[in-house]
C-alpha positions in Angstrom: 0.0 0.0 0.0 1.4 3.5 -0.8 1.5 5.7 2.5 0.6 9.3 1.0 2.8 12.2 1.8 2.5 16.0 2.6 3.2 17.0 -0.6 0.3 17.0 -2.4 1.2 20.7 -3.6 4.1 19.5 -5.7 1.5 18.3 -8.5 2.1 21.4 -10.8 4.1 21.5 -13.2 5.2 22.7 -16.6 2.8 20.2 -17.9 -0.2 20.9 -16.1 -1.7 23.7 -18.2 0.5 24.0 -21.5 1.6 27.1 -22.9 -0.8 28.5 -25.7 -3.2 25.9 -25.7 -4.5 26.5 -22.3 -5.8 29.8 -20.8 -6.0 30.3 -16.2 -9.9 29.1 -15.5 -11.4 30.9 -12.6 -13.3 28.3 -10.3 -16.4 30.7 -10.7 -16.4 30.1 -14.6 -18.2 26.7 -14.8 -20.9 28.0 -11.7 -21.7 30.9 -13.9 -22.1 28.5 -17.1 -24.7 26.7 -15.2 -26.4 30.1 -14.1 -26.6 31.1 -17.1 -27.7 27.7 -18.9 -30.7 27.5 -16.1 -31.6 30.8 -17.4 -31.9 30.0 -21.0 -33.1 26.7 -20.6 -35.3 28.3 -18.5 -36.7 31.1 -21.0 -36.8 28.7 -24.3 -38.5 25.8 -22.0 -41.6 28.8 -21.0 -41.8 29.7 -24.9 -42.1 26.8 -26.2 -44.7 25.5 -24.0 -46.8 29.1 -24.5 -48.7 29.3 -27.5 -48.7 29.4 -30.3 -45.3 27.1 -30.3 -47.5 25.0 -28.0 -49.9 23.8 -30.6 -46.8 23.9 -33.2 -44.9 22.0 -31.2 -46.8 19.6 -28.8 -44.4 17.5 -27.0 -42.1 20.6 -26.2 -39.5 20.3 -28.8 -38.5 21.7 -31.5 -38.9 18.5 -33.6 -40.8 19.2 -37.0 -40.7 15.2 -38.5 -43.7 13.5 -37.6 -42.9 10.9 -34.6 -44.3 8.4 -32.2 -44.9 8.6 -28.4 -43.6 11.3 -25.8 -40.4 12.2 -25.0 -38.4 12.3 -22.3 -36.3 15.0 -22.3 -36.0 17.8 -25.2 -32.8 17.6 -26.2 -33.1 19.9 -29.1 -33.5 23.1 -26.6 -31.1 21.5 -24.0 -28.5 21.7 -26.7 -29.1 25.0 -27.5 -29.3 25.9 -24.0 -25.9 24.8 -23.2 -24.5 26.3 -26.8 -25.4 29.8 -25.7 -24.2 29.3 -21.8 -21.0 28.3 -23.5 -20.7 30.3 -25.8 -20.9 33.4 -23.0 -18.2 31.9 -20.6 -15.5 30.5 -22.6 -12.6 32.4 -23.0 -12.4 34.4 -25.9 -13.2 37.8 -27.4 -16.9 39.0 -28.8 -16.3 38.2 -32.3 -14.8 34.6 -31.2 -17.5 34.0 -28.7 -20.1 35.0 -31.1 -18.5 33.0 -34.0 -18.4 29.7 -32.3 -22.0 29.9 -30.8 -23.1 30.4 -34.4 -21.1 27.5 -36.1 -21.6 25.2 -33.7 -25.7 26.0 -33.3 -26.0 26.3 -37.1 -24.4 22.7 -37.7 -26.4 21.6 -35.1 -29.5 22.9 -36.5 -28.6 21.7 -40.1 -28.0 18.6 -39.0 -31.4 18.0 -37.3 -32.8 19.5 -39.9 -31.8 17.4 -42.4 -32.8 14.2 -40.1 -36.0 15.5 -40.0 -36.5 16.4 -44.1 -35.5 12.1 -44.3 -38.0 11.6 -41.4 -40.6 13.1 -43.6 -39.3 11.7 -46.8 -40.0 8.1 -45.3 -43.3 9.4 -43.9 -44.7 10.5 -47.4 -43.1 7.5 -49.5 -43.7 4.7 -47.2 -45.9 5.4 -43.9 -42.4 4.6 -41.6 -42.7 6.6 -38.7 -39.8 7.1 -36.1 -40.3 6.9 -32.3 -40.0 10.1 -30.3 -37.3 8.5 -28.3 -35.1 8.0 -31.7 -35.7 11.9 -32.7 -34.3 12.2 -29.4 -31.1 9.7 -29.0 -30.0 11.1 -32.3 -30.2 14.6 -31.4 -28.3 14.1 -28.2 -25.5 12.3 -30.5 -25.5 15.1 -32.8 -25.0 17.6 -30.1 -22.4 15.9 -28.5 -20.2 15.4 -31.2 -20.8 18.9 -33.2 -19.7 20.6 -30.0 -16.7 18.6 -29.3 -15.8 18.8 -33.3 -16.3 22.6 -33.0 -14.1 23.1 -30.5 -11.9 21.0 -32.0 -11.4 23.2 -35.1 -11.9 26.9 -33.4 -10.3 26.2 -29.9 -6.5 26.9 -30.0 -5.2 23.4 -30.9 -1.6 21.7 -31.3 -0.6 21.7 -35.1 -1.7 18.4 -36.9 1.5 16.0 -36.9 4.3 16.5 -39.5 3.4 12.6 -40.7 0.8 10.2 -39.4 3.0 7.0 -39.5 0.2 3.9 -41.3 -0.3 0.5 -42.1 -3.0 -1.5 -43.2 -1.9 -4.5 -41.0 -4.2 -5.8 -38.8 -6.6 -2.7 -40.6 -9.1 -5.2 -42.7 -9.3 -7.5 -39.7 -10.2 -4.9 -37.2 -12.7 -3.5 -39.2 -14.5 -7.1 -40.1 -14.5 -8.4 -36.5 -16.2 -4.9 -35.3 -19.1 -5.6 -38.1 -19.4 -9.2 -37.2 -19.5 -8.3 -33.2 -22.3 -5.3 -34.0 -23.9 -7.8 -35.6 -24.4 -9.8 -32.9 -24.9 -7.5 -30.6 -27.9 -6.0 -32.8 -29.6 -9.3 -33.1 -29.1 -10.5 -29.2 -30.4 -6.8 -28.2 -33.5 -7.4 -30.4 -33.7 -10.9 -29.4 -33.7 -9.8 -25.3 -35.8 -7.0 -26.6 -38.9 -8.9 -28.0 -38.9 -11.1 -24.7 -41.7 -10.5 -22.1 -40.4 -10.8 -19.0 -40.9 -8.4 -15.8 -37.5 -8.0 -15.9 -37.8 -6.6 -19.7 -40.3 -4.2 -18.7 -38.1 -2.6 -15.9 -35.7 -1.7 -18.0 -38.0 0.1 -19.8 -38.7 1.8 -17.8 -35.0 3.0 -16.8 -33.6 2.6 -20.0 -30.3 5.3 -21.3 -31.9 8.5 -22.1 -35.6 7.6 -21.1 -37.7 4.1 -21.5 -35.9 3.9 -24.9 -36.4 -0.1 -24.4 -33.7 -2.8 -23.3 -32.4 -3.6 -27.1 -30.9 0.3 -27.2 -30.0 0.0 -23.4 -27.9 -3.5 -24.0 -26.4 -3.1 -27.1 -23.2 -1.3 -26.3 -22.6 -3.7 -23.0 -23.6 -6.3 -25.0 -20.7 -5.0 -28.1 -18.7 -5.2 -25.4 -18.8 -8.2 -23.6 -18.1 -10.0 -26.7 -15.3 -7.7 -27.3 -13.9 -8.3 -24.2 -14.1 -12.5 -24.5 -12.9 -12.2 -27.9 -9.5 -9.9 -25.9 -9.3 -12.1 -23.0 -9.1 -15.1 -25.4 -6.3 -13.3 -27.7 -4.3 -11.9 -24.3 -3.8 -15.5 -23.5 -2.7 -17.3 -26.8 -0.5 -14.6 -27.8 1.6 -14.3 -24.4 4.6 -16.6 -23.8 5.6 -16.7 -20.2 9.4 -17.4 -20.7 10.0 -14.1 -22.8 12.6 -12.1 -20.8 15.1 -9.9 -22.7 16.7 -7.3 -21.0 14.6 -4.1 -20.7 15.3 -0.5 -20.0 12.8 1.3 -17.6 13.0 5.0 -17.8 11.5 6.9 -15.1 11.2 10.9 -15.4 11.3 12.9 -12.4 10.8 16.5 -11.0 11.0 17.1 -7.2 10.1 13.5 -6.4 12.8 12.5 -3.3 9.5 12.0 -1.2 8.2 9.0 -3.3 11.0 8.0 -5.6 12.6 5.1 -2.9 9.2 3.2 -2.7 9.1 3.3 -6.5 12.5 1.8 -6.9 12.3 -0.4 -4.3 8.8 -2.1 -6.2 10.8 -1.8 -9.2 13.9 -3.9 -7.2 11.2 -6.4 -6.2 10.2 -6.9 -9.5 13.6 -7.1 -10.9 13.7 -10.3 -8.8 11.2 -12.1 -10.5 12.7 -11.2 -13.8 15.0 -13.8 -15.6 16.7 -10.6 -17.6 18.8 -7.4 -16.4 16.7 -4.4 -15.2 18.3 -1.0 -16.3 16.9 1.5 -15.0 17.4 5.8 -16.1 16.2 8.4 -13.5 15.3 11.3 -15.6 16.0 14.1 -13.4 14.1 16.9 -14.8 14.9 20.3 -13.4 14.6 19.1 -9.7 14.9 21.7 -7.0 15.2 19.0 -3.9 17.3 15.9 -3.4 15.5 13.8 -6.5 19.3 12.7 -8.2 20.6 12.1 -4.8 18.2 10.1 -3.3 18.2 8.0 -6.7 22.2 7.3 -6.6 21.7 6.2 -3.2 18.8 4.0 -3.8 20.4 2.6 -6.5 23.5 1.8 -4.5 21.1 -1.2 -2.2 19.5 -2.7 -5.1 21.5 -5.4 -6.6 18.8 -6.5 -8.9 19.2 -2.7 -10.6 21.4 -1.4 -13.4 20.6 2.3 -12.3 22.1 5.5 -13.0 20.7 9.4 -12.7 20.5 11.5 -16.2 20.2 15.0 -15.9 18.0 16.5 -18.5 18.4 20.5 -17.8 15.0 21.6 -20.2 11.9 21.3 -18.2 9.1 19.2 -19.7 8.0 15.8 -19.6 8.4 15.1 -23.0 12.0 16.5 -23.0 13.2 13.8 -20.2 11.3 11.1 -21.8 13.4 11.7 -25.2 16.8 11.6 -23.3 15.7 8.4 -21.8 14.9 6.8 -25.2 17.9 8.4 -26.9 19.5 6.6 -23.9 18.2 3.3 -24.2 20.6 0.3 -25.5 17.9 -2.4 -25.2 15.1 -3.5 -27.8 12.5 -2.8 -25.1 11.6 0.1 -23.3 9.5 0.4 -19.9 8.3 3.8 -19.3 7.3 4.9 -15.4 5.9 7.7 -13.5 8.1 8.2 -10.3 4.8 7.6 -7.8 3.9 4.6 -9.9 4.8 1.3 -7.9 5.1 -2.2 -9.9 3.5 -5.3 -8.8 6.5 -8.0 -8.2 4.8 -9.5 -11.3 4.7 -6.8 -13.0 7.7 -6.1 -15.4 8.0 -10.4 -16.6 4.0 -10.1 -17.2 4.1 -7.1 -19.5 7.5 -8.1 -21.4 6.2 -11.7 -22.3 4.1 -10.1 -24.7 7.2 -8.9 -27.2 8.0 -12.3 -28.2 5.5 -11.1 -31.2 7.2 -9.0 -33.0 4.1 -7.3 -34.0 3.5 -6.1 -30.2 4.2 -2.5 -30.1 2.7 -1.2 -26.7 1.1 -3.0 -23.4 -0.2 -1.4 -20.5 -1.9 -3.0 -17.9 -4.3 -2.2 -15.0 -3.6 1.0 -12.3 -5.1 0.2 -8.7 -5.6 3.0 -6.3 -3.4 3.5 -2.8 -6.4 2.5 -0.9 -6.2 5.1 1.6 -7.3 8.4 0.0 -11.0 10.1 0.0 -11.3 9.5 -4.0 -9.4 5.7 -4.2 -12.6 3.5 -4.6 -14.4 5.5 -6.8 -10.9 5.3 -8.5 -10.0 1.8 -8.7 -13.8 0.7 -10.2 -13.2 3.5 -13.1 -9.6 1.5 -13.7 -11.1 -1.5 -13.7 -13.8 -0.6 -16.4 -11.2 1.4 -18.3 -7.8 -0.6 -18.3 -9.4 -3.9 -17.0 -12.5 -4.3 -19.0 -12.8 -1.8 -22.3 -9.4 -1.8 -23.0 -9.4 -5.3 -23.5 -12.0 -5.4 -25.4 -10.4 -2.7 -27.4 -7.5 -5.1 -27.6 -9.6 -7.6 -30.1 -10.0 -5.3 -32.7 -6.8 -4.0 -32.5 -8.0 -0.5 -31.6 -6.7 0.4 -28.2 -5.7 4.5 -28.6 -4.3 5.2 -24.9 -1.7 3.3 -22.9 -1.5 5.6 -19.6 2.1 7.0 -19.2 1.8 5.2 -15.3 3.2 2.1 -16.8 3.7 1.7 -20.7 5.9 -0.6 -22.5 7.4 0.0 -25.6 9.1 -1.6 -28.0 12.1 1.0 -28.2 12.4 1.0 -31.9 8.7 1.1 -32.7 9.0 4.9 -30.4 11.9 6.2 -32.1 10.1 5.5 -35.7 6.8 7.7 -35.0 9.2 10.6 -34.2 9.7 9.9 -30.4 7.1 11.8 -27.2 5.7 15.3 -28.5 6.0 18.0 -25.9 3.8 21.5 -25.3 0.7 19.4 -25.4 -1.6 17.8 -22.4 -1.4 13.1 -23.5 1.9 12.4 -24.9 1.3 8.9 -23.4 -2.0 8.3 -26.0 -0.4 9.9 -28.7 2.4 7.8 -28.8 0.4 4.4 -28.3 -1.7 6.0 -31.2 0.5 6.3 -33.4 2.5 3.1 -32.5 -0.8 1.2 -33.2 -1.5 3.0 -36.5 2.2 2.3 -37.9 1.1 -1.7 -37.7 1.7 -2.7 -34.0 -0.6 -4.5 -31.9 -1.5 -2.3 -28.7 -2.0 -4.9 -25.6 -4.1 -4.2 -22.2 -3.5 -6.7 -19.8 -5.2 -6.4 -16.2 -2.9 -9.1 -15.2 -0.3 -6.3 -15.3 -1.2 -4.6 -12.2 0.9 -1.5 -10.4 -0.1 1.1 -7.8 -0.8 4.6 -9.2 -1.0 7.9 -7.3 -4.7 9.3 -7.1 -4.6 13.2 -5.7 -5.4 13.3 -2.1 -7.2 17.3 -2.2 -9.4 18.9 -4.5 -7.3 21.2 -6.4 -5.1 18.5 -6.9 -7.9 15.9 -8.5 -9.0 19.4 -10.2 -5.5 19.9 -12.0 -5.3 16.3 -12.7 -8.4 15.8 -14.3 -8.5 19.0 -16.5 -5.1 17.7 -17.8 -6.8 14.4 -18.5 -9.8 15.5 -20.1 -7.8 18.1 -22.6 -6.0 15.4 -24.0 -8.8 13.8 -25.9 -9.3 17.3 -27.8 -4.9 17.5 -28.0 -4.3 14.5 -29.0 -7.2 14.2 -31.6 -6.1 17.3 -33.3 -2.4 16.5 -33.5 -3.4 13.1 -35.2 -6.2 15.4 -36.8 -5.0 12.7 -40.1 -6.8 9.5 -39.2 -9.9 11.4 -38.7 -10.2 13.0 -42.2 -7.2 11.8 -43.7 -8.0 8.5 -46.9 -6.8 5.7 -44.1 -8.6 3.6 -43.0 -8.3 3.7 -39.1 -10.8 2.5 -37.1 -8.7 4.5 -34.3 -9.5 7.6 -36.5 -12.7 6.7 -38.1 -14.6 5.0 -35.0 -13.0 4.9 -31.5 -11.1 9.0 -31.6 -14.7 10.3 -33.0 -16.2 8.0 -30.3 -14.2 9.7 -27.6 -14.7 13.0 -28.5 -18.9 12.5 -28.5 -18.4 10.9 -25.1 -16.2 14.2 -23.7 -19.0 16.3 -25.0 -20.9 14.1 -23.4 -19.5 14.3 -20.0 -19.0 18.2 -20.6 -22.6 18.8 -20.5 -23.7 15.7 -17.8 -24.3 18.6 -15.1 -26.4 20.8 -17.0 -28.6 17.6 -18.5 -29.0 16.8 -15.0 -30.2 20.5 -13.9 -32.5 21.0 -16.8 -33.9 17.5 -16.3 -35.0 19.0 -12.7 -36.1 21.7 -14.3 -38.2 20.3 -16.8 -39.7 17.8 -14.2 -40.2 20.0 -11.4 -41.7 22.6 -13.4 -44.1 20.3 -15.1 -43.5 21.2 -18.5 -44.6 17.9 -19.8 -46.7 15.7 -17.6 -47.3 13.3 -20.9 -44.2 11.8 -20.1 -43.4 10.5 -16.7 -40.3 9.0 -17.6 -37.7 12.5 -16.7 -36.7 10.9 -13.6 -35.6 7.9 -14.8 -34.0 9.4 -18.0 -31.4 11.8 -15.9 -31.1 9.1 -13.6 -30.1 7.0 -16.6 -27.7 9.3 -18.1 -25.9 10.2 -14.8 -25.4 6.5 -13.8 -25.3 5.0 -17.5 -24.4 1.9 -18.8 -20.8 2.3 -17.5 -22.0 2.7 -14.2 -23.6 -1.3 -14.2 -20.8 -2.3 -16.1 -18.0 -0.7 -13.3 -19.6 -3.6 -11.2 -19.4 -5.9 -14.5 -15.4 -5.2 -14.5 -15.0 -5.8 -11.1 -16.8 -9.1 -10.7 -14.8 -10.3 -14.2 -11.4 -9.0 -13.0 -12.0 -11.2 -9.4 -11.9 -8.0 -7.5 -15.2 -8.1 -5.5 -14.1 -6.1 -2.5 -14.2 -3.4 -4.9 -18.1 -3.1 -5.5 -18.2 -1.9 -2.3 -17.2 1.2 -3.6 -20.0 1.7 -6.2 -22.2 4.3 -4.6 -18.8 6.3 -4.9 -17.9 5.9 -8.1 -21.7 7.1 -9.2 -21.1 10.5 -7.4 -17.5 10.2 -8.5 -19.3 10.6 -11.9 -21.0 13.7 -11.7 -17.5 15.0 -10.2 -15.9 13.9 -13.2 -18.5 15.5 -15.5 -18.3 18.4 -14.0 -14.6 18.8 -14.4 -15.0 17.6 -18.0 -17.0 21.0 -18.3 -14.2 23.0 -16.9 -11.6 21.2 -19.2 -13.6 22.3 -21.9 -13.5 25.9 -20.7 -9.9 25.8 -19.9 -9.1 25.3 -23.7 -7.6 28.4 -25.3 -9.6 30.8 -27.9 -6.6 32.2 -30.0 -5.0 35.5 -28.6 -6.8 36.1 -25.9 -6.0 33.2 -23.7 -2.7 34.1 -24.3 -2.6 37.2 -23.1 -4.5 36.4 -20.3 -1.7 33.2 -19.7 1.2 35.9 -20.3 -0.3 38.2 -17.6 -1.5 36.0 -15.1 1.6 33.7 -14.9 4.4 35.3 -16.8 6.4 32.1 -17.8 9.8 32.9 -18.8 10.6 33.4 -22.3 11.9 30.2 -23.0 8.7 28.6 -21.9 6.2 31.0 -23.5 7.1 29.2 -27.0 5.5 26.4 -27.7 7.1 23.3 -27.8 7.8 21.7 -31.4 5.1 19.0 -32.0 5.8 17.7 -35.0 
């Protein structure tokens, strides 16, 4: 168990809130985005429910096809809602405010528009009628993903990549076993679906987004269970267990002395169990304490370590992770964070994958201290994203992020897509990205297990998470080439698309969640009476039941004790999504503001080369 120390303060760093792409977020912005949104939600929810856009509009949207049943939600006007609540907070001049509130409003509107035009198309010519709850489901989708493309092209982004290594290895294979696992999917959802159980009936009545029915509500767990089978079945034909070259691990470090002995001292452990030599690099980046010290002297007790200090003078993650690769003699690379502490199984589990030498990455599975406020709400959202998606990921060869807690490399394979970019937030997913898209297999393996810091305070989890949630928008616009580029990625054509719907998603979880109240409590519809459940379903959501899924399949039951947690943990998360979004930089003006508020020193005001 990792015993937490009293420097929790020590989390910022040059990395934390990159230069240019990132402006200083007051913790009043996202409050007043939600004052605002209630507002407007507010006004357009009265309007529309006064004639004459009563009789126009019946069921309270602004939905012009002709449609089945009631609604649960109008999603139209919570879009728009949250468009112009954005639109006013984010930071950025008039003229830039005003422009992105009318792009991302008008392609939202053109967009439904046009659904609607082939609604009524099908109406005339064939008497097809869509259900309320599909008008609905698709608008939502829409939403999400106009907003997060939006900001993608007017926010200030890193440039798109010199070169976006590809190969269509593994390419035509991935793409048939995602059809054939939709397939089956679709007909077991419609299969559960026509059955007349009670049980079929309840979740109709909770079902994602409001009584949308069970086949809609199972489809992507059900996607994904086969995924994951088809993963874990992979995994364990492709590993060999006596596999053990000598590695390199590189571990960068700034002002770490406090934690750096119990992550060497894992490491040691580890080393044990490992039939190869262990080299190991401390990256001393900039330190201002003991770090290179405390390392040599480390080093000195562990037999089972090759380790030696590097100084690398320029401060940046992405800088000392370069000197360690530059650095490294040995065909396979293990990268470390310096409060990341290896199982003793840890380092022979992971390198037993590289006897294929079409394994390019594998990452494994983070677990939580254990002794912090947020560490069970942690450890189930680890277990559903390393130990249960990212396997499934794993069988269509589609895996985009290995976290930079534990990744391993094959050295080469780095050093080919151009090494780690720097000035950007997720240097860890681009470079497991790219790795996959040059023709490498990307492994998760929750057998590969290793204890990860979690923040102890608020602004800590606050700094962390805004980091986090940028990168989906960084990363996607450096490899901006598999998303509109000719290849055929299904990275950059299904799962980077997917991830950038689901951050709008999450961005706009807390306002769904306030205008849901609103729209229930105010009685704007009593036709429906399924509100409750809808914003229930959306704030607990299919990921919710399968956290408790990934625990029960990884053998870790203790942790389901923890579930009421990681629902609120949830709605913390969203709402930190939201002020990710806001912390993005609008052109000049977040610089300015950056300049004035922070006043780096020159050499740090330039962005860092990305390509």
């Amino acid at each position: 168990m990792l015993h937490r120390t009293s420097s929790d303060h020590n989390y910022w760093s040059v990395d934390s809130s990159p230069a240019k792409l990132t402006r200083p977020l007051s913790v009043w912005a996202a409050p007043a985005l939600l004052a605002i949104f209630t507002a407007v939600a507010s006004t357009l929810l009265a309007l529309i429910n006064a004639e004459p856009m009563a009789s126009i509009f019946p069921n309270g949207d602004v939905v012009f096809s002709p449609y089945l049943g009631v609604h649960s939600i109008p999603l139209r006007i919570f879009m728009v809602s949250f468009f112009v609540a954005f639109s006013a907070v984010v930071g950025a001049r008039a003229p830039q405010r005003l422009r992105f509130f009318l792009e991302v409003t008008l392609y939202y509107l053109v967009i439904c528009a046009a659904f609607d035009l082939v609604n009524i198309a099908a109406y005339r010519l064939t008497g097809f009628v869509y259900s309320i709850h599909v008008v609905e489901i698709l608008s939502g989708l829409f939403g999400f993903y106009i907003f997060s493309i939006r900001l993608l092209d007017q926010g200030t982004m890193p440039r798109r990549a010199a070169f976006a290594p590809f190969s269509v290895r593994f390419k035509a294979t991935s793409f048939v076993m995602i059809v054939l696992a939709v397939g089956v999917a679709i007909g077991l959802s419609l299969w559960i679906d026509t059955l007349e159980l009670p049980l079929v009936g309840d979740l109709r009545s909770v079902a994602l987004l409001g009584g949308t029915g069970p086949g809609v509500f199972l489809f992507l767990p059900v996607l994904f269970f086969i995924l994951y089978v088809v993963g874990t079945v992979g995994a364990m034909l492709r590993r060999k267990p006596d596999y053990a070259p000598q590695v390199t691990v590189i571990i960068p470090a700034h002002n770490e002395a406090h934690i750096l002995p119990r992550t060497l001292a894992a490491l040691e452990e580890a080393a044990a169990q490992y039939q190869g030599d262990v080299h190991v690099l401390v990256l001393d980046n900039c330190s201002t304490d003991n770090t290179a010290q405390i390392a040599a002297e480390s080093f000195a007790q562990m037999p089972n370590l090759r380790g030696r200090v590097v100084d690398v003078p320029v401060p940046g993650k992405s800088n000392a992770l370069n000197e360690g690769i530059a650095q490294t003699q040995t065909e396979i690379v293990i990268r470390i964070d310096a409060d990341t502490q290896v199982s003793p199984t840890s380092v022979r589990r992971a390198v037993r994958h590289f006897w294929r030498h079409d394994v390019g990455v594998v990452g494994g599975l983070p677990i939580a201290p254990g002794t912090g406020k947020f560490d069970r709400a942690r450890n189930l959202e680890t277990l559903l994203k390393h130990g249960y998606y990212q396997v499934a990921y794993s069988a269509v060869n589609a895996v985009v992020g290995v976290p930079g807690m534990l990744a391993v490399y094959r050295t080469q394979a780095v050093r080919d897509v151009g090494g780690f970019t720097g000035g950007m937030n997720g240097e860890d997913t681009d470079m497991s990205l790219r790795i996959g898209e040059m023709g490498y297999r990307v492994v998760g393996d929750p057998t590969i297990t290793y204890v990860s810091e979690v923040p102890a305070s608020w602004k800590h989890l606050r700094e962390q998470r805004m980091r986090w949630f940028r990168s989906v928008y960084h990363v996607s616009s450096r490899n901006r080439d598999y998303l509109d580029g000719w290849m055929p990625s299904v990275r950059g054509k299904i799962i980077l698309p997917f991830m950038l719907l689901n951050s709008g998603r999450r961005a706009m979880t807390v306002p769904l969640v306030i205008f849901g109240a609103l729209y229930f409590f105010a009685g704007f519809n009593p036709q429906s009476p399924l509100t409750v459940q809808a914003v229930f379903a959306v704030v607990m959501g299919a990921p919710a039941l399968m956290a408790g899924f990934a625990a029960l399949a990884n053998g870790r039951v203790g942790a389901l004790i923890g579930l009421p947690e990681y629902i609120l943990f949830r709605l913390v998360r969203s709402y930190l999504t939201l002020e990710s979004v806001l912390s993005i930089a609008f052109g000049e003006t977040a610089l300015r503001e950056t300049q004035l508020l922070l006043a780096p020193p020159a050499s740090q005001d330039k962005m860092q080369p990305i390509s």
